[in-house]
VOPAGU-2260 file (C-alpha; in pm, 1 decimal, decimal comma):
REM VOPAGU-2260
SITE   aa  ch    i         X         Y         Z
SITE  UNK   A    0    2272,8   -3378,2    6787,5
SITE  UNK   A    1    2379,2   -3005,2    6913,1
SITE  UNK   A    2    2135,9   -2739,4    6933,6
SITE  UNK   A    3    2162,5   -2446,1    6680,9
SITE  UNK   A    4    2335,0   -2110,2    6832,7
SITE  UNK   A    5    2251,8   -1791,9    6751,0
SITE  UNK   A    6    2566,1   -1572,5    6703,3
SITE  UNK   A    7    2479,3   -1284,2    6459,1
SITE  UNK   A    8    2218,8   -1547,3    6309,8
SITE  UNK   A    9    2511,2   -1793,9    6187,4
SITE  UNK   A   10    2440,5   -2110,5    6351,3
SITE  UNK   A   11    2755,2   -2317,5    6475,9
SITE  UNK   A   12    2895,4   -2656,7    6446,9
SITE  UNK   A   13    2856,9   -2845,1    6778,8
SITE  UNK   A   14    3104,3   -3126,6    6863,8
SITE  UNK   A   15    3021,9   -3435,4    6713,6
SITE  UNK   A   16    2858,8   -3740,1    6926,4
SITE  UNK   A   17    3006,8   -4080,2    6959,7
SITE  UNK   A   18    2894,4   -4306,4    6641,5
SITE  UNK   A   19    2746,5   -4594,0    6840,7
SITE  UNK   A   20    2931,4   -4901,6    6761,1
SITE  UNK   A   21    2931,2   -5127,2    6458,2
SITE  UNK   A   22    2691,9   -4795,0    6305,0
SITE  UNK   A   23    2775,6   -4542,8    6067,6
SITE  UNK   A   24    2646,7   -4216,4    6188,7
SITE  UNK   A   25    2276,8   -4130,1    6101,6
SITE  UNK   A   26    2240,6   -3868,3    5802,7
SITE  UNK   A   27    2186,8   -3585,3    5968,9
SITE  UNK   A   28    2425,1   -3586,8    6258,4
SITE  UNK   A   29    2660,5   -3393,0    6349,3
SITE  UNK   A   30    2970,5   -3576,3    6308,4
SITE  UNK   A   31    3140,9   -3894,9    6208,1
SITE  UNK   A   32    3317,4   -4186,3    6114,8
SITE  UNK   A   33    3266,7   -4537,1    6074,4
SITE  UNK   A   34    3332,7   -4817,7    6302,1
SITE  UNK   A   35    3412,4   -5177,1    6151,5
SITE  UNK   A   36    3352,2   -5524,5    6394,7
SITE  UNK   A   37    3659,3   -5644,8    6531,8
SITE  UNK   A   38    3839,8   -5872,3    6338,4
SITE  UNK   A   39    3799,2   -6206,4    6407,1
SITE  UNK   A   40    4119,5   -6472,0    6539,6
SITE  UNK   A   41    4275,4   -6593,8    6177,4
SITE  UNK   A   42    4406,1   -6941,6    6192,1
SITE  UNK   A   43    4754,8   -7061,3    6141,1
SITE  UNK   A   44    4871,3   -7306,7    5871,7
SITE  UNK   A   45    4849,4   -7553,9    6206,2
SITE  UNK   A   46    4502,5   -7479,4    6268,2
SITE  UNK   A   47    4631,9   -7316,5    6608,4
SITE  UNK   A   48    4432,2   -6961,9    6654,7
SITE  UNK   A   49    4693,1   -6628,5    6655,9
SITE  UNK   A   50    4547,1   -6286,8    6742,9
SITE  UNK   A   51    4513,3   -6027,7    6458,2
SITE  UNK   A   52    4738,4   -5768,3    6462,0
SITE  UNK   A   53    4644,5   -5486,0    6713,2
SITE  UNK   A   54    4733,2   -5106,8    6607,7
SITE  UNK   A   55    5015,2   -4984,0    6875,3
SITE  UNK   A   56    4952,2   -4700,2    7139,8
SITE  UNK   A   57    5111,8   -4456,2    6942,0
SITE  UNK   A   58    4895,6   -4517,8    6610,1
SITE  UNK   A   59    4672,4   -4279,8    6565,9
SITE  UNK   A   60    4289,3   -4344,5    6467,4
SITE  UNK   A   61    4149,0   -4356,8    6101,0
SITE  UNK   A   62    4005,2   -4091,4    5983,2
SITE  UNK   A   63    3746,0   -4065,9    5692,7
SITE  UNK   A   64    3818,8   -3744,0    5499,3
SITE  UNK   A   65    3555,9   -3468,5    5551,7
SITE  UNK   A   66    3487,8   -3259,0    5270,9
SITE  UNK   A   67    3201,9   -2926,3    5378,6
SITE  UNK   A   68    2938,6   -2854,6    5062,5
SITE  UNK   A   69    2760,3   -2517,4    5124,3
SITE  UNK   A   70    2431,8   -2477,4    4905,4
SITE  UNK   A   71    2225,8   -2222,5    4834,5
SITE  UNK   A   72    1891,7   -2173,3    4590,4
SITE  UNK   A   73    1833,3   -1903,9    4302,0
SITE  UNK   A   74    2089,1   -1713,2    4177,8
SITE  UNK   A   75    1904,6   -1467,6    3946,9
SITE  UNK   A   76    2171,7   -1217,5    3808,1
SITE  UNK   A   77    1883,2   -1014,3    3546,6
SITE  UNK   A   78    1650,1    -719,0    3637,7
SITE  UNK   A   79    1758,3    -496,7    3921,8
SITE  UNK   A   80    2025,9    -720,4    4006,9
SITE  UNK   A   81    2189,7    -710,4    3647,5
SITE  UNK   A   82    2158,1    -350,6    3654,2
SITE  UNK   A   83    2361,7    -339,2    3996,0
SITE  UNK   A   84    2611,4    -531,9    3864,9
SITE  UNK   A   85    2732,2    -299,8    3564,2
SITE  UNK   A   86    2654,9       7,0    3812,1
SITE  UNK   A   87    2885,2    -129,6    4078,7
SITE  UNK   A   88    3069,3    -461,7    3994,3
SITE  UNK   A   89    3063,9    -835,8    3963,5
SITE  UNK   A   90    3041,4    -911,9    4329,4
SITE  UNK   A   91    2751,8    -658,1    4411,0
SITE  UNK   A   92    2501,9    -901,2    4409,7
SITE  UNK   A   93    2708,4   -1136,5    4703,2
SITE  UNK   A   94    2885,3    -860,1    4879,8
SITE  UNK   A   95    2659,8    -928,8    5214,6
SITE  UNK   A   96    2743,8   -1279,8    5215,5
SITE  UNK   A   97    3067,8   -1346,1    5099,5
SITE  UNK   A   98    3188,8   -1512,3    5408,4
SITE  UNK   A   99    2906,5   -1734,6    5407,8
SITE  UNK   A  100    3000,8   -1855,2    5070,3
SITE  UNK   A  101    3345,4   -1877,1    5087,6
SITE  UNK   A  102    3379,7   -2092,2    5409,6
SITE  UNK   A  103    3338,6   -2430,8    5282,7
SITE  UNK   A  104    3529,9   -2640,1    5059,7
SITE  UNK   A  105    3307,1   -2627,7    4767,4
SITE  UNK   A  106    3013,4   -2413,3    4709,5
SITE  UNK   A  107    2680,0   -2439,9    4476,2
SITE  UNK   A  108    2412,9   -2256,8    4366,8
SITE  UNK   A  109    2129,7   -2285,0    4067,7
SITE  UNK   A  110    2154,9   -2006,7    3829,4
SITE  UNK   A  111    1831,8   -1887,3    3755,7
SITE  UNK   A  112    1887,7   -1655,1    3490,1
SITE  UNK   A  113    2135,9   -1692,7    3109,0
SITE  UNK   A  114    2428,7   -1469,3    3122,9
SITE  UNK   A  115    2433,3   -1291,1    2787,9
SITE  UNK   A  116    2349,4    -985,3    2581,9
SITE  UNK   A  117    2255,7   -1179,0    2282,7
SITE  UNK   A  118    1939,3   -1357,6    2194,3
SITE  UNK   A  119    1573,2   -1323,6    2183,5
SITE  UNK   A  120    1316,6   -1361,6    2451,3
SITE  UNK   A  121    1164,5   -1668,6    2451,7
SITE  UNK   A  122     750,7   -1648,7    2493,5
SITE  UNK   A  123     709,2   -1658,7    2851,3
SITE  UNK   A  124     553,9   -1554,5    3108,9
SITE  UNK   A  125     856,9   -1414,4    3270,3
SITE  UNK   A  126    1220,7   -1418,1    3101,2
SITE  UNK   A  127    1550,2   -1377,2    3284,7
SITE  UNK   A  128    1935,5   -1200,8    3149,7
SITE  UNK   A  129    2187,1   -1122,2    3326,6
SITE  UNK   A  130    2570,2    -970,0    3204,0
SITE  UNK   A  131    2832,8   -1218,1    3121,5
SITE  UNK   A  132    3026,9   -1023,3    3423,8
SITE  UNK   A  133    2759,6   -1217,6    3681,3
SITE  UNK   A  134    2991,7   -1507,7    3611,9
SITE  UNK   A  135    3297,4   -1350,1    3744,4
SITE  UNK   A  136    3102,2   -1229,1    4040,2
SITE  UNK   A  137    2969,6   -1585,8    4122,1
SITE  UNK   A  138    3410,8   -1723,2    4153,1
SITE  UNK   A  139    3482,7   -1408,8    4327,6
SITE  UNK   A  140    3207,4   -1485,7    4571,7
SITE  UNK   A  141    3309,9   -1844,6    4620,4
SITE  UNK   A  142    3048,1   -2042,7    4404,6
SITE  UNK   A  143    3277,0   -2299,9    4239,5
SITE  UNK   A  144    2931,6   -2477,5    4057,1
SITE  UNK   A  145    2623,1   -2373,6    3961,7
SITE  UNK   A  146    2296,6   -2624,9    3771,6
SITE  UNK   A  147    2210,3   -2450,2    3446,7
SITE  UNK   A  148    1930,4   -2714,5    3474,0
SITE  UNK   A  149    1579,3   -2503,5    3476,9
SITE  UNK   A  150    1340,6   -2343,8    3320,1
SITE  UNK   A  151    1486,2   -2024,1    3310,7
SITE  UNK   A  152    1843,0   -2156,8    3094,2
SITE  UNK   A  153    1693,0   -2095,3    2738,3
SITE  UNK   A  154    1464,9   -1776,8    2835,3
SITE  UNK   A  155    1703,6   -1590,5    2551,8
SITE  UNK   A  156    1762,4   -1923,5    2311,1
SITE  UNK   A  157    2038,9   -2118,2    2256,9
SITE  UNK   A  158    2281,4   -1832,6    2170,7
SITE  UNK   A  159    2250,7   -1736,9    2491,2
SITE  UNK   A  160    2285,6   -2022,4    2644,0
SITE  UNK   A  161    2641,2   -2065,1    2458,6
SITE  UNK   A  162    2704,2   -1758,3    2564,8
SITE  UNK   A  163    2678,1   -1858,5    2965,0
SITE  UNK   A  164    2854,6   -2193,1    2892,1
SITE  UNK   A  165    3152,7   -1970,3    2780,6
SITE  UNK   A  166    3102,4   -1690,3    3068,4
SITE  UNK   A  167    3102,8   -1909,9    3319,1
SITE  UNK   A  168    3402,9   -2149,8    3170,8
SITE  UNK   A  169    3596,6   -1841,5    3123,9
SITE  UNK   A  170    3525,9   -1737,4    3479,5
SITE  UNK   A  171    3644,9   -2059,5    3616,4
SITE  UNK   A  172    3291,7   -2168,8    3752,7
SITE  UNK   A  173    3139,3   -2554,3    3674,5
SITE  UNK   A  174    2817,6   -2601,5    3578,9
SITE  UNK   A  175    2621,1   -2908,3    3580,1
SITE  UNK   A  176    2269,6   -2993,2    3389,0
SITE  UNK   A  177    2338,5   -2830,5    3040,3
SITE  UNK   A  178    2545,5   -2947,8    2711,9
SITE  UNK   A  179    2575,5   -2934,2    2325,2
SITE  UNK   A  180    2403,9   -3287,2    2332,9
SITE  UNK   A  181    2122,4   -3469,1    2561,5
SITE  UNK   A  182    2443,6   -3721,4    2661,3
SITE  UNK   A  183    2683,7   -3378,8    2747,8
SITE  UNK   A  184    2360,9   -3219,6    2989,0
SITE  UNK   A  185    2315,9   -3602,5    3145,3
SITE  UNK   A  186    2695,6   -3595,2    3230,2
SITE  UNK   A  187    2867,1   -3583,9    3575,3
SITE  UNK   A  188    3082,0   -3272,7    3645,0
SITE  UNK   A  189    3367,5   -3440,9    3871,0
SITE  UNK   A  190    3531,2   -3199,6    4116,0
SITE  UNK   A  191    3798,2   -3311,1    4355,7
SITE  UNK   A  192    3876,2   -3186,5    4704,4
SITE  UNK   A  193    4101,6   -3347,4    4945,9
SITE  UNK   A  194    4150,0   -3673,5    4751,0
SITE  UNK   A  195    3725,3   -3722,1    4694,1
SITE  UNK   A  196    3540,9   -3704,0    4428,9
SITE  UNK   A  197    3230,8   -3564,2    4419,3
SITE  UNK   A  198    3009,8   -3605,6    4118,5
SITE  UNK   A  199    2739,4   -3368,7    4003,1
SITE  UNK   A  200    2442,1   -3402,7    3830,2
SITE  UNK   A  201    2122,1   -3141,8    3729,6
SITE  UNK   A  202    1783,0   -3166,6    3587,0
SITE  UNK   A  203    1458,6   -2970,6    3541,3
SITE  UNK   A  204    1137,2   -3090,9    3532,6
SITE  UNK   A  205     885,1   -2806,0    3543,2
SITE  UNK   A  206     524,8   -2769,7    3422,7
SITE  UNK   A  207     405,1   -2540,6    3139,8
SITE  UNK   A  208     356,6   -2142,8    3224,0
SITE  UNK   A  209      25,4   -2120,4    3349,4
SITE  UNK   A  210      -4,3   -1755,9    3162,1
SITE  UNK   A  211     176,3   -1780,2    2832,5
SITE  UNK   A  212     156,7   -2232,0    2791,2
SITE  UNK   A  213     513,6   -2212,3    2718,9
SITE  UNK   A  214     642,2   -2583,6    2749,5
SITE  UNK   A  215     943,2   -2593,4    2943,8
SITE  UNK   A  216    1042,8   -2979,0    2814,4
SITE  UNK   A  217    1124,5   -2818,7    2455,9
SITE  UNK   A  218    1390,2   -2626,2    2601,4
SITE  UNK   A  219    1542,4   -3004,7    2672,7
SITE  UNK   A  220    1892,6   -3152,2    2497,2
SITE  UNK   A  221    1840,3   -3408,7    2248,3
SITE  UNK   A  222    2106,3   -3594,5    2037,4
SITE  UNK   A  223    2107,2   -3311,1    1799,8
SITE  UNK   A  224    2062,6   -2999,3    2011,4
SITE  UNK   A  225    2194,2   -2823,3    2277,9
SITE  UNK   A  226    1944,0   -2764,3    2599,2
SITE  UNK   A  227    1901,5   -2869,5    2926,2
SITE  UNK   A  228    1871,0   -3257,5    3144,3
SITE  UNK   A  229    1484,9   -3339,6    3134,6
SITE  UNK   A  230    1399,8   -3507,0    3467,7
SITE  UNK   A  231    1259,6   -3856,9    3525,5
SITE  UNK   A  232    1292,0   -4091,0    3788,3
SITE  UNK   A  233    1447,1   -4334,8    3513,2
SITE  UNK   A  234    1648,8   -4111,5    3380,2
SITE  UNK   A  235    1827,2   -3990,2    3713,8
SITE  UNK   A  236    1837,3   -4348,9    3853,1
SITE  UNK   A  237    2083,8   -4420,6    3543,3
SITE  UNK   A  238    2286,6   -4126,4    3564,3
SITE  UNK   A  239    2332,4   -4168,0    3892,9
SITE  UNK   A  240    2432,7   -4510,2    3884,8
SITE  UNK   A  241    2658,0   -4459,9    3657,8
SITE  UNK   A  242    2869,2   -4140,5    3797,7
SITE  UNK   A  243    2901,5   -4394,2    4088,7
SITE  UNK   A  244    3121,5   -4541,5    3948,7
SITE  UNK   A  245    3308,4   -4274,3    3880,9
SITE  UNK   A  246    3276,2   -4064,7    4227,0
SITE  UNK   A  247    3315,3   -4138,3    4588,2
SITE  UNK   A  248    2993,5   -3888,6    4648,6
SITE  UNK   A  249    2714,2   -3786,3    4399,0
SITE  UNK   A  250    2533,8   -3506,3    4445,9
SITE  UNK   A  251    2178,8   -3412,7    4241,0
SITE  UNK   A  252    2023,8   -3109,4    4205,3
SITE  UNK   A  253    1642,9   -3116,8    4104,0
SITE  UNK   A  254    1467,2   -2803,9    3958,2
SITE  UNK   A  255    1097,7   -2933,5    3968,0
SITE  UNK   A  256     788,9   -2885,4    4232,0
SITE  UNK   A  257     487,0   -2635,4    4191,5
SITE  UNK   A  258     539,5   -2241,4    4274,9
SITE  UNK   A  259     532,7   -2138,0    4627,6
SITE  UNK   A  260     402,7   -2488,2    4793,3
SITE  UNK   A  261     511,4   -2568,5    5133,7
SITE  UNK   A  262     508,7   -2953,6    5086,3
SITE  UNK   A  263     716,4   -3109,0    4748,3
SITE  UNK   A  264     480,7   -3278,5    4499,4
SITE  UNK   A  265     453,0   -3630,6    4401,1
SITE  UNK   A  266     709,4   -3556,5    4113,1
SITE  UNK   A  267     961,7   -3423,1    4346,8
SITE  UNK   A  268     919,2   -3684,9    4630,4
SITE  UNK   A  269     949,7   -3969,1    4316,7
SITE  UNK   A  270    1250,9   -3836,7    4160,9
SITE  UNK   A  271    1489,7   -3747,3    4445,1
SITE  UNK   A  272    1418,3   -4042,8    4560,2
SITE  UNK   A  273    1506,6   -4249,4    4271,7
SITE  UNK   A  274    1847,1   -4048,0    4284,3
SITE  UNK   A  275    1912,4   -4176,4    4658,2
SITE  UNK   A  276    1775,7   -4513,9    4589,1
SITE  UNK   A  277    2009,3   -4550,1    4268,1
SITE  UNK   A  278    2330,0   -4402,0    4500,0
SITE  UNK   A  279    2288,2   -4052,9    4548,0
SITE  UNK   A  280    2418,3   -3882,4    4897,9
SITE  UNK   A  281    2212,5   -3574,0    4840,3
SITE  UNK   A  282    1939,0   -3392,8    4636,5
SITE  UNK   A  283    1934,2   -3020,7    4659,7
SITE  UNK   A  284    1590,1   -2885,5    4531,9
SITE  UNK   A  285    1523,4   -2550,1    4358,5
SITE  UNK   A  286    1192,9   -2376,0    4141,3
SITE  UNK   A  287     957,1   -2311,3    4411,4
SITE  UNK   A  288    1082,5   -1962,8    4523,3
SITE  UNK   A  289    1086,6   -2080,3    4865,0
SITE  UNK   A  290    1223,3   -2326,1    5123,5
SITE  UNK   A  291    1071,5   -2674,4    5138,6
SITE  UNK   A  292    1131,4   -2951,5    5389,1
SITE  UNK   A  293    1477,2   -3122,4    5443,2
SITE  UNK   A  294    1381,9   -3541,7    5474,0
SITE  UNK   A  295    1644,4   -3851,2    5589,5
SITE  UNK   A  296    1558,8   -4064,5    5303,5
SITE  UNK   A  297    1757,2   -4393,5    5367,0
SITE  UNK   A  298    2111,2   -4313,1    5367,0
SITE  UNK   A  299    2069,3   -4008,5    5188,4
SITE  UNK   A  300    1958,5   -3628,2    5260,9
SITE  UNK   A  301    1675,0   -3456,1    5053,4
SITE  UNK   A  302    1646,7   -3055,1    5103,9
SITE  UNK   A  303    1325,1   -3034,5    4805,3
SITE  UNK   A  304    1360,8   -2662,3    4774,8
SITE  UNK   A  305    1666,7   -2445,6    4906,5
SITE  UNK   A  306    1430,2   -2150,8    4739,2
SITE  UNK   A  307    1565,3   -1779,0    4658,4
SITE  UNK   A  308    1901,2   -1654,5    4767,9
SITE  UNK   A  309    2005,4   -1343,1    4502,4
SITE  UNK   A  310    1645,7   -1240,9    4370,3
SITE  UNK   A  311    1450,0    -944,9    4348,3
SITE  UNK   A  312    1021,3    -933,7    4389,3
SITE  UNK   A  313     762,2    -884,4    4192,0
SITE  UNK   A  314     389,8    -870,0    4214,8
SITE  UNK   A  315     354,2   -1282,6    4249,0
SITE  UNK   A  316     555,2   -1239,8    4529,1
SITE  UNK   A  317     399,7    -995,2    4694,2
SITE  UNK   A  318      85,3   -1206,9    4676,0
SITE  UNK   A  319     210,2   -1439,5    4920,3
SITE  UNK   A  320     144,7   -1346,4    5293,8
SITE  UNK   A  321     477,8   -1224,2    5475,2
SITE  UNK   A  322     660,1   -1283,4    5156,5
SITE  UNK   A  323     851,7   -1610,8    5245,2
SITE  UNK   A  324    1029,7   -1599,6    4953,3
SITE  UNK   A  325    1246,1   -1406,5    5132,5
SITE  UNK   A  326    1326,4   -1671,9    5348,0
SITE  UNK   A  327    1638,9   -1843,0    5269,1
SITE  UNK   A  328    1928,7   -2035,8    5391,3
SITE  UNK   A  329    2283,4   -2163,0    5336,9
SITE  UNK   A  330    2249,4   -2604,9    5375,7
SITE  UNK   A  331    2614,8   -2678,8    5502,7
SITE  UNK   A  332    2658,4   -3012,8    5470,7
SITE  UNK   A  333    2944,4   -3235,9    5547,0
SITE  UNK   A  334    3030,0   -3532,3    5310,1
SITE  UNK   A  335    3279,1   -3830,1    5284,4
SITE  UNK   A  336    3274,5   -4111,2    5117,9
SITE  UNK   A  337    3048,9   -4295,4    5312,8
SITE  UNK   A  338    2839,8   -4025,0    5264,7
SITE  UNK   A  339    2624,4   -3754,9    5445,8
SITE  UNK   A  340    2790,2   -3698,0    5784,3
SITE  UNK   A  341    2585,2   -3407,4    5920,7
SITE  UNK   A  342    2438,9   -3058,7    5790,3
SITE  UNK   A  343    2298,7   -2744,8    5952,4
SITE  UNK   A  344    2103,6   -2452,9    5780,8
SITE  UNK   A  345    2302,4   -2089,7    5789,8
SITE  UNK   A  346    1952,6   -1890,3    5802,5
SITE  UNK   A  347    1973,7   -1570,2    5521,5
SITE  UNK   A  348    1706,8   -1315,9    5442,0
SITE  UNK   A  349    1678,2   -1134,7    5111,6
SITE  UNK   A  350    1669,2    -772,8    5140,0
SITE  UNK   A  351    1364,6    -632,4    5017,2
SITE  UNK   A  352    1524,6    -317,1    4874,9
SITE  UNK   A  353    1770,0    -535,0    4648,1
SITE  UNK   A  354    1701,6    -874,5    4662,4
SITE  UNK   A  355    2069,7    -983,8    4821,7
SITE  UNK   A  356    2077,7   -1164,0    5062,1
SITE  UNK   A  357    2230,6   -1133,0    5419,9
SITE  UNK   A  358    2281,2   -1337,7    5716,9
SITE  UNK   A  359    1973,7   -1314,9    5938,5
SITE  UNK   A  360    1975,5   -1257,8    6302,5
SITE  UNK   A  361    1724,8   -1230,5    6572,2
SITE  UNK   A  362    1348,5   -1237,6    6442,0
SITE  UNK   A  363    1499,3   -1321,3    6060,7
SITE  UNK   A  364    1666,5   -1609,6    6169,8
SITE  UNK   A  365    1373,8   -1750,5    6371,9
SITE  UNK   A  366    1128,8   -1751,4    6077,4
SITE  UNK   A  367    1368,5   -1909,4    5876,7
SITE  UNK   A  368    1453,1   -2165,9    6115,2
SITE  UNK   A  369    1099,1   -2230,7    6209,0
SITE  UNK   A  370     946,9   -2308,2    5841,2
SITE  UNK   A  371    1193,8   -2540,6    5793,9
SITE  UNK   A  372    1129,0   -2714,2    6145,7
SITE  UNK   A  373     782,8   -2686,8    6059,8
SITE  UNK   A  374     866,4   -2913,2    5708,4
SITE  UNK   A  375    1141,1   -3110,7    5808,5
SITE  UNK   A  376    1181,4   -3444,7    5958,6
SITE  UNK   A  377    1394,0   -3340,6    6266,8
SITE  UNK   A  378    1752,4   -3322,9    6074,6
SITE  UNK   A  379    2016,1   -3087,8    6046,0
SITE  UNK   A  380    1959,4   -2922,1    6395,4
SITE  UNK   A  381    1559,9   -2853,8    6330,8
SITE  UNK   A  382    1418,4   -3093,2    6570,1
């Protein structure tokens, strides 16, 4: 596998190794394609051997298609961050990383926070709006999906909620992990890009607020009501198995896992990997404000928290030691339909002053690069 470069704190692609024969590339490598065994002699109707057809010198290879996923965590558009958008624009929260975001093929993000000037707070320990413009800002920027899947979707009720769905369809942006219905949250959002299909799937499973006791599994779709996908390991094994057969690549993102933990809890460990088991290529974790450990699970890739990328602070950050929720990253990942071919991490750190983020360079990209060393099993460029 390359080594990471620093060049203003973006890392670079190295060139890919040689897949070792008769092996599909391991997970987290760099590059890829697939190898088949030779093809054995056929026989003739006579029972005398003939060779198999050979390609001719002037055939070129096979090549898998390659399709680049960028990823990033929170996207919370309220607070500070809603008020910079009416002061100065849809894009203001992404205008330091707008190159980041826009140089991949298709690019996702959770959305932390209901787009909407309607509704009442919900009783909670914290509650999160944002203006329906956010959802312009997140196509201009590049985000082509975002998981409406957390506990943060119904902070303003159901009427805001409708009001996202329609913000964000209007603005041309998918969103996965949300519906009228439990079955229209549970479904796959298909996208295409260069002939794949990539399914996408999104659930929350978080605990009660440990101030308020708000329970965050009431906010959850049933057959009658609109909400959010509830996460269980049976649950996600089924959906996943069945958007198989309806993508080349399925991709799950998982809002679950205490607050500010450095390793993912049993809940998170069980249900992404139920999702890889059942056929996943990748879980993308988000809730815990901060990164968590990227893990080769089989022949899938698990990042269990990509934590904050647009957010401001408050005091419960502050309360955490050389606030590493300002840590964050960019997972670039690079997918066909066999699967995971190789990722890096794009190291970002949010600006203190208002919470957007920007690439990181020098002593910002170290710390970034070194948690995730620190909680990672060697992949995407950390070992």
């Amino acid at each position: 596998m390359g080594a990471l470069s620093d060049d203003g704190g973006v890392p670079r692609l190295s060139a890919a190794w040689l897949v070792p024969l008769l092996f599909i590339l391991a997970a987290c490598g760099d590059g890829g394609s697939v190898l088949t065994p030779a093809t054995s002699p056929t026989l003739s109707p006579a029972g005398t051997p003939t060779a198999s057809p050979q390609p001719t010198a002037t055939e070129p290879p096979e090549e898998s298609v390659e399709v680049t996923l960028h990823a990033v965590g929170d996207v919370m558009l309220g607070r500070t961050l809603g008020d910079g958008i009416r002061r100065s624009g849809p894009l203001y929260p992404f205008e330091p990383v707008l190159d980041l975001l826009r140089d991949a093929d298709i690019t996702f993000a959770n959305l932390e926070s209901p787009l909407s000037e309607r509704g009442e707070p919900a009783p909670k320990d914290f509650v999160f709006r944002g203006p329906t413009e956010g959802a312009e800002g997140l196509a201009q920027a590049g985000i082509d999906i975002v998981s409406l899947a957390n506990n943060h979707a119904l902070d303003y009720g159901l009427t805001a909620l409708a009001d996202t769905r329609a913000a964000l369809a209007a603005a041309g942006v998918l969103y996965a992990g949300a519906g009228g219905n439990e079955a229209g949250a549970r479904a796959p959002v298909i996208v295409g890009r260069k002939g794949l299909r990539l399914a996408f799937l999104a659930y929350v499973n978080t605990p009660s607020d440990s101030g308020s006791g708000f329970d965050v599994s009431g906010t959850a779709a049933t057959a009658g009501r609109a909400g959010v996908a509830w996460a269980t390991a049976e649950a996600v094994a089924a959906d996943v198995a069945a958007a198989r057969g309806q993508a080349d690549i399925v991709i799950v993102s998982l809002h679950t896992g205490p607050e500010y933990q450095e390793p993912p809890s049993p809940l998170q460990v069980e249900v992404a990997r139920a999702a890889i088991d059942a056929g996943a290529a990748l879980v993308l974790g988000h809730h815990p404000h901060v990164l968590q450990g990227i893990e080769r699970y089989k022949r899938g890739l698990i990042i269990y928290s990509l934590g904050n990328f647009v957010f401001d602070f408050d005091s419960v950050d502050y309360a955490h030691p050389g606030l590493p929720s300002a840590l964050s990253a960019v997972l670039r990942v690079r997918l066909s339909e066999e699967g995971v071919l190789g990722c890096r991490v794009l190291p970002v750190v949010i600006a203190e002053g208002d919470g957007r983020p920007r690439p990181a360079a020098g002593a910002g990209a170290q710390a970034v690069l070194d948690r995730l060393a620190r909680l990672s099993d060697g992949c995407c460029g950390l070992g």
